[in-house]
N, C-alpha and C positions, 0 to 999 in steps of 0.2 A: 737568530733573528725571528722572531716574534710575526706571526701574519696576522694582520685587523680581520676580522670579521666584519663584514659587509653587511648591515642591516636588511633580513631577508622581508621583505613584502607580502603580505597571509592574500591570496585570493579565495574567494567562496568556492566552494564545490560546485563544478561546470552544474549538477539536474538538481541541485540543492530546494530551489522555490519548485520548479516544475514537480521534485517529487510530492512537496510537502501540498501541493494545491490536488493533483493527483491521488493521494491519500485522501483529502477531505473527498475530495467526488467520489470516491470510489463508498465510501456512507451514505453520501446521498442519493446518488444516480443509477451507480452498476458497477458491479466487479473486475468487470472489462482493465478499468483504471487503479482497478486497485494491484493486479496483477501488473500492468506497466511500473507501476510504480513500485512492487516490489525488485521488480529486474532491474530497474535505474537504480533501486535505493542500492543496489549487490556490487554494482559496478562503481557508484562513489563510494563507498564504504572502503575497498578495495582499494580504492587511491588515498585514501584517509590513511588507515592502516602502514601504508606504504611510507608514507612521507606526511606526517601528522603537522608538521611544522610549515611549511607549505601553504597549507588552508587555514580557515576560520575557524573557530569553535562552534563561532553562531551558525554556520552553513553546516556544522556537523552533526547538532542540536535538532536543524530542520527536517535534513536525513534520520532522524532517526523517530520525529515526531510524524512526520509523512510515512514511514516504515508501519509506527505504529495504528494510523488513523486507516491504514490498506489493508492491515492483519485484521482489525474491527471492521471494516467495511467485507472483505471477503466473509469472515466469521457471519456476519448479520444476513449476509446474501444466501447463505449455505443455508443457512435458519430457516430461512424463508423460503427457499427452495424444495426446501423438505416438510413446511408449511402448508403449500402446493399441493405437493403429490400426496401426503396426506390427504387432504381434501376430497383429489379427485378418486381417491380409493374409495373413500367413503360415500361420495353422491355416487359412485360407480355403485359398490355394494349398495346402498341402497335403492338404488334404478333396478338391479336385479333380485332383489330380494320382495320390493313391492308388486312385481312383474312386468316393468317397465312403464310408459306411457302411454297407456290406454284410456 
């Protein structure tokens, strides 16, 4: 005897938008969110893998486009970071090399 398969129901991946909106901010704003959204993207990815039938494609899509916009967002913050400190080397050596502010 023969068992029917039950037509299984795809839901979105539970941090699917939250990572993908968290990705973009994390370009815009701070890296803060780019890191959040790395560790939400670790933990859907994980359930993806697990049980791929289960979810969406298009929540999987999201995860992985929010993944990417927080690797560029960290990436660009790091840039900048060290844009900074550059900087402040230089008005530093140059403070000391002029003899200061006198």
């Amino acid at each position: 005897m023969e068992q029917s398969q039950q037509p299984q129901f795809q839901q979105p991946l539970p941090n699917a938008t939250a990572v993908l909106v968290l990705g973009i901010l994390s370009i815009v704003v701070c890296f803060i969110t780019g890191i959040i959204a790395l560790v939400m993207s670790k933990k859907d990815m994980a359930l993806y893998a697990a049980n791929p039938g289960a979810y969406t494609e298009a929540s999987y899509k999201n995860i992985k486009a929010g993944r990417i916009c927080a690797i560029i967002g960290l990436v660009l913050q790091g840039i900048g970071i060290l844009i900074y400190i550059l900087m402040a080397v230089i008005f530093v050596s140059a403070v000391g090399a002029s003899g200061g502010f006198n």
